[in-house]
N, C-alpha and C positions, 0 to 999 in steps of 0.2 A: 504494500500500500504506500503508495505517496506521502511523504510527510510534507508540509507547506506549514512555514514559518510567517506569522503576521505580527510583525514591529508598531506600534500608534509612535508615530511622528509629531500629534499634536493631538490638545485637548482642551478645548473652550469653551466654556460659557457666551455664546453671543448672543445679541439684541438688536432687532430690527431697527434702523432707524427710527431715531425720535419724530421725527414730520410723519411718520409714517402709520405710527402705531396709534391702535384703538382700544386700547384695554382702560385706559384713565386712571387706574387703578383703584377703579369700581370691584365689588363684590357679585356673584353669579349663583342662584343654587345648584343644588343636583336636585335633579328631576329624579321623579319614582323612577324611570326607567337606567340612570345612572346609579342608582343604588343598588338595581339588580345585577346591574356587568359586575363582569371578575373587576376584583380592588389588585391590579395587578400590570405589569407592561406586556406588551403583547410585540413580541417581534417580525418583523416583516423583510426579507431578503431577495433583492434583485441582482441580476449581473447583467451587465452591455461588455459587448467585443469593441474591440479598438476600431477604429478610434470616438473617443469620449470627452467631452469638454473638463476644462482645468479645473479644478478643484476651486480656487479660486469663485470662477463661473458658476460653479454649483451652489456654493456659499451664497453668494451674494442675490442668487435665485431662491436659495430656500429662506432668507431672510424676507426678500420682499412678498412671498407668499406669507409666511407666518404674523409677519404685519396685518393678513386681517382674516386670522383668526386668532383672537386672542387668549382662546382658551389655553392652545398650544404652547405659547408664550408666559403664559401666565404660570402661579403655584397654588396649591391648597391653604386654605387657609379656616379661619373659625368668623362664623355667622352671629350676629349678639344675640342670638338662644344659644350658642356653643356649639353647633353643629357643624359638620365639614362644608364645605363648599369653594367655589374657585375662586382667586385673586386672581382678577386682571393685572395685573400690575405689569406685564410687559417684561419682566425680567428674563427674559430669554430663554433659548433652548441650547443644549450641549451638541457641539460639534466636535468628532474626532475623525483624526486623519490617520491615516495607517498604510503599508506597503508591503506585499505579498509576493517573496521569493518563488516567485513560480509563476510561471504563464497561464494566462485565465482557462485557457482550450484542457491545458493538463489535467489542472484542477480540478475541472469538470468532469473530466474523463475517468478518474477516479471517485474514492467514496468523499463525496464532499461534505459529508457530515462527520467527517473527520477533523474540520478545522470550520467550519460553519459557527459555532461559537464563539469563535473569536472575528465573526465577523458584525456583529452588532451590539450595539454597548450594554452593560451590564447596570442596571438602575438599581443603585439604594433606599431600598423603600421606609428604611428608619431614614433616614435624611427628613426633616421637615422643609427642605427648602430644596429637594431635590427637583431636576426639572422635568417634567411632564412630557417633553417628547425628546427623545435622541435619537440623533444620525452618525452613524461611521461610514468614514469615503476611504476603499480599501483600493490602493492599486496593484495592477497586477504589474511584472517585468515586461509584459506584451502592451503595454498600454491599455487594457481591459478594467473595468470598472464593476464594482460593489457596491450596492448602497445599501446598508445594513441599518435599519429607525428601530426603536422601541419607545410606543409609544403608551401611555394611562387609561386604560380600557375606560373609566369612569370619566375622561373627557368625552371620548367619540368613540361609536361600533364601526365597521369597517366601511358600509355605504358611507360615511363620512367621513374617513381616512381616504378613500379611492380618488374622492375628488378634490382633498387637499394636494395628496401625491399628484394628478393632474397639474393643478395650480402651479406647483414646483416646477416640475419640466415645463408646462406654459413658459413662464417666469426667465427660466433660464433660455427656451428655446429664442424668446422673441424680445426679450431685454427690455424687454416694459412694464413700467408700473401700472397698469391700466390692466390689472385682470379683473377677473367677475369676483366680486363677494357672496361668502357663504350668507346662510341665513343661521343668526346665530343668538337670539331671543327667548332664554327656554322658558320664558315668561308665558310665551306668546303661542304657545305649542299645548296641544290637549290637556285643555283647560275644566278645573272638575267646575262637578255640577254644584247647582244651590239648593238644598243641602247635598252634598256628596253621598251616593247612594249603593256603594259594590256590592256587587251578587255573587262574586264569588271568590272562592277561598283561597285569594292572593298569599295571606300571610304563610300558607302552608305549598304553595305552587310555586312563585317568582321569589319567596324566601322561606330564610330555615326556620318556621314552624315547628312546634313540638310533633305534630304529623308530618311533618316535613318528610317525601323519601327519601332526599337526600342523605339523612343519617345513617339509611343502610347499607351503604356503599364501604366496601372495603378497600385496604391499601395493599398496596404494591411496593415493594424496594424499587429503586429508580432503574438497575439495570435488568430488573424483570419485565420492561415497558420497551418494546421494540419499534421502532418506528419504519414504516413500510411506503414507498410512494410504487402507486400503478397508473400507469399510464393507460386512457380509455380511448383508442385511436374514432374517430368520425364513422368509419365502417363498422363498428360494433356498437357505438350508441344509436346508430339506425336500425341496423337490430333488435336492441333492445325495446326501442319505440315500436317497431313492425311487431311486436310480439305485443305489447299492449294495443297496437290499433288495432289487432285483427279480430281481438274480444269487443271490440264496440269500445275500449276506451281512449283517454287522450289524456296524456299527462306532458309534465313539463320535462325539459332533459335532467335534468337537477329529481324529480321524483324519480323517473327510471331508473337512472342511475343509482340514489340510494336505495330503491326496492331491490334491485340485484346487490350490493355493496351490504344492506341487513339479511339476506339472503346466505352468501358466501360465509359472514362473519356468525353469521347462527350455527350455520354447517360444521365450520373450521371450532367451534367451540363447545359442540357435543352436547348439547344443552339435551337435556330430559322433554319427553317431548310435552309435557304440559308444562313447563319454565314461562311465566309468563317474562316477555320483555319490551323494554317500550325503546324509543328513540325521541331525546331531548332537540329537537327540530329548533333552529334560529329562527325566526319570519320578521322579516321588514315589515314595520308598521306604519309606516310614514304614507301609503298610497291606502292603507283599511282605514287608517283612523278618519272620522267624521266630526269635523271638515280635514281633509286631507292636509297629511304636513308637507311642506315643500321637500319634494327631495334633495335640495340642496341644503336642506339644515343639519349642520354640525352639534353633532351630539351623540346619544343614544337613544335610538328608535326601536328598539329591538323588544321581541316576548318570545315564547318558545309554546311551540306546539307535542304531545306525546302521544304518537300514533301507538298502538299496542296490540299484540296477539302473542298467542301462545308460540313457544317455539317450532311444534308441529304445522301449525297455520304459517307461519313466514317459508317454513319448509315445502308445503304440499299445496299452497295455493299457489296459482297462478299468477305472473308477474302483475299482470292486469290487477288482480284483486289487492296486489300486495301494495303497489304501487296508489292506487285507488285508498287504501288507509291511511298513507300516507298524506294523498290529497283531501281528503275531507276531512282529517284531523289539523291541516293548515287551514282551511275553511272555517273553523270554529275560531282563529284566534282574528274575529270581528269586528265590527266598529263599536257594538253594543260588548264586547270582553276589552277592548280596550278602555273604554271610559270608563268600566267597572276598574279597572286597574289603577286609573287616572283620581278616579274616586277615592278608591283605599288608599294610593299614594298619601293623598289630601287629610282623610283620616290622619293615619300615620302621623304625618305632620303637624296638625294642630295639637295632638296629643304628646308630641318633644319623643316619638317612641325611636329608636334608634333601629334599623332594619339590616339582619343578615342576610344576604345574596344567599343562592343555593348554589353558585358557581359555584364547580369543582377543583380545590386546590389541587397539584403536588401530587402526584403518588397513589391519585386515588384511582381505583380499577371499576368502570361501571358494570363490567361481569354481572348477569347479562343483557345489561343496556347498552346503546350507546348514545353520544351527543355528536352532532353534524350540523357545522358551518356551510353554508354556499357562498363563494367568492364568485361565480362565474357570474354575477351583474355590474363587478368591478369592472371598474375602466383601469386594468394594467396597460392594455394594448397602449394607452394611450401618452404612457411615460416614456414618450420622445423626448429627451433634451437636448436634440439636433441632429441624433446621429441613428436615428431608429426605434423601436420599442425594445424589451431586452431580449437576451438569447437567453435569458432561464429565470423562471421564478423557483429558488432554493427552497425547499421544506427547512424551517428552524425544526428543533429538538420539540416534543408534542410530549409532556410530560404526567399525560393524564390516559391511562387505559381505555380503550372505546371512542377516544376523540376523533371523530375524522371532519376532514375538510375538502371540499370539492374545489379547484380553483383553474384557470383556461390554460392550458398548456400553450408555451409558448414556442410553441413546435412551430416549423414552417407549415405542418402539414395539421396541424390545429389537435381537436379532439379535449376532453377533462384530463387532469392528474386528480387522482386522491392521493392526499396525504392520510394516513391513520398509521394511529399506536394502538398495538396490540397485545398480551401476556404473552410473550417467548415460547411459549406451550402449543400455544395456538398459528404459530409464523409459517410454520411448513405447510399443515394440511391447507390453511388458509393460500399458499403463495400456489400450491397447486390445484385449486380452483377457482380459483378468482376471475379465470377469464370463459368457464362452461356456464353454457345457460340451462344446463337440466334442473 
């Protein structure tokens, strides 16, 4: 295996231009839906082949982006009830530069999760004044480019992040200050009722409730969590769909895909065949909620949907059918379950009551659930900073058993990668059928 040494060259705290900045160093809440994301950074890895603009370039682009979002910029701070919430204050974001004895092509050609942690910065979460988004700008000896972020899940979900990364390359590609502004008022965003009225049992579903399921999830050592990425080439996701149209249904590629992906991972895990198991589903709220949120608002929008069937039913029915619970179980998380949410939130709030997330720390093995992200609505493709979109999006380390993430393969010839972590137990029979449809 290749060994690849990465040296950091520099490391800064920078700050967007004073004329530029919007933060005033105003205060911000969290919104109920920011109390539910992971309280944690979330990292994110692209690569571009040479040739890639200077670092320099890059810098001075990711500054004037962050200029108007200023949550990015901003720090946590206390609200006069005492509760968390954001400082605008502008205080900057961490940039680090770094340089990697090795050519980007090699790198890649080998296991790149070999040195993949050292390609995006490491946040100190006891820091009270730590910063809420980092970038690492790694270069390679080829002249080939890294850009490694970690950015504070309780800022922004990803539909939010996608189109800040945008903003950057914008930024850099066209050297102007004149991009578009987010929508960034979480004042102004599904707003409860008079009186606030939830119908349902948020405190035990979007947190950790004394019925909360989350409690019965167990742990894993870290190196018992195997991280696996499969590449789902266009001619088998057409398949896939051809085998749900031909029962009379129609799903999205994002549900085929995970109907065959809870399919595989039930198999490869042996389950008993009455094991009930569910899938903790992401859903973008921002286009259900009523009045619809701009999708351009920076924040989190985010609930989770939990399609469920016995182990024998994910096994012996039909894609079609399997697929189909996964789509009507995203159907329930509605205009009328959001406001209930928006409601509780509100609740919550007036009562000073403090809310744990169900998010999954560390180590935990959802054995036999799992949790799935959809990246494929991101605009990757679209992080040109003059020289192309990238040649890979890198899987980070997935430190949570059952995580998987669907995201566009940056293949010439297109198609999904799944990234998912799996128990080591489970790696082989999983790696050998992952791509039958019986």
């Amino acid at each position: 295996m290749m060994a690849v040494t990465v040296e950091i060259t520099r490391r800064a705290v920078l700050r967007p231009p004073p004329a530029t900045c919007r933060g005033g160093g105003s205060k911000s809440p969290l919104t109920a839906f920011d109390r539910a994301s992971t309280d944690g950074y979330i990292p994110a890895v692209f690569a571009w082949n040479a040739p890639a603009p200077d670092n320099a370039a890059l810098v001075d682009g990711l500054l004037a982006a962050v200029a108007r979002y200023p949550h990015l910029a901003g720090r946590f701070g206390v609200d006069d009830s005492g509760r968390k919430c954001f400082h605008l204050n502008d205080a900057g974001v961490l940039v680090v530069e770094a340089q990697a004895d090795a050519d980007l092509a090699d790198a890649l050609a080998h296991d790149v999760a070999a040195h993949i942690n050292d390609l995006y910065p490491k946040a100190d979460m006891e820091r009270a004044d730590e910063p809420l988004f980092q970038a690492q700008l790694t270069r390679y000896r080829c002249g080939g480019l890294v850009i490694g972020t970690a950015c504070q899940h309780l800022v922004a979900d990803g539909q939010a992040m996608s189109f800040f990364y945008t903003a950057w390359a914008t930024a850099v590609r066209t050297a102007s200050a004149t991009l578009p502004s987010p929508f960034t008022d979480h004042t102004a965003i599904a707003v409860p009722r008079d009186p606030p009225a939830p119908k349902f049992d948020h405190r035990n579903i979007e947190f950790r409730g004394e019925h909360s399921p989350s409690h019965s999830y167990g742990v894993l050592p870290g190196d018992r969590i195997k991280n696996l990425v499969v590449h789902f080439p266009e001619e088998f996701i057409a398949g896939l769909k051809a085998r749900v149209a031909s029962v009379g249904g129609r799903c999205s590629t994002f549900q085929c895909l995970l109907a065959h992906a809870w399919k595989k991972v039930t198999a490869a895990r042996d389950l008993p065949p009455e094991e009930p198991t569910q899938i903790r589903v992401a859903v973008n709220c921002r286009g259900r909620a009523q009045p619809p949120v701009p999708m351009e608002y920076f924040g989190n929008m985010v609930l989770w949907a939990f399609p469920r069937m016995q182990a024998r039913e994910v096994l012996s029915s039909s894609y079609a059918a399997v697929a189909g619970a996964i789509r009507d179980a995203v159907a329930r998380v509605d205009a009328e379950y959001i406001q209930s949410f928006v409601d509780f939130g509100e609740v919550a709030e007036r009562a000073g009551e403090e809310l744990a997330s169900t998010a999954a720390r560390p180590g935990t093995a959802f054995c036999p659930d799992l949790e799935v992200d959809s990246w494929l609505g991101f605009r990757f493709h679209d992080l040109d900073f003059g020289h192309g979109p990238p040649c890979a999006f890198l899987p980070p380390d997935l430190p949570i058993e059952g995580l998987m993430i669907f995201v566009p393969s940056c293949s010439a010839k297109g198609g999904v990668d799944l990234f998912v972590a799996l128990n080591d137990e489970h790696v082989d029979a999983f790696k050998q059928i992952c791509y039958s449809m019986d």
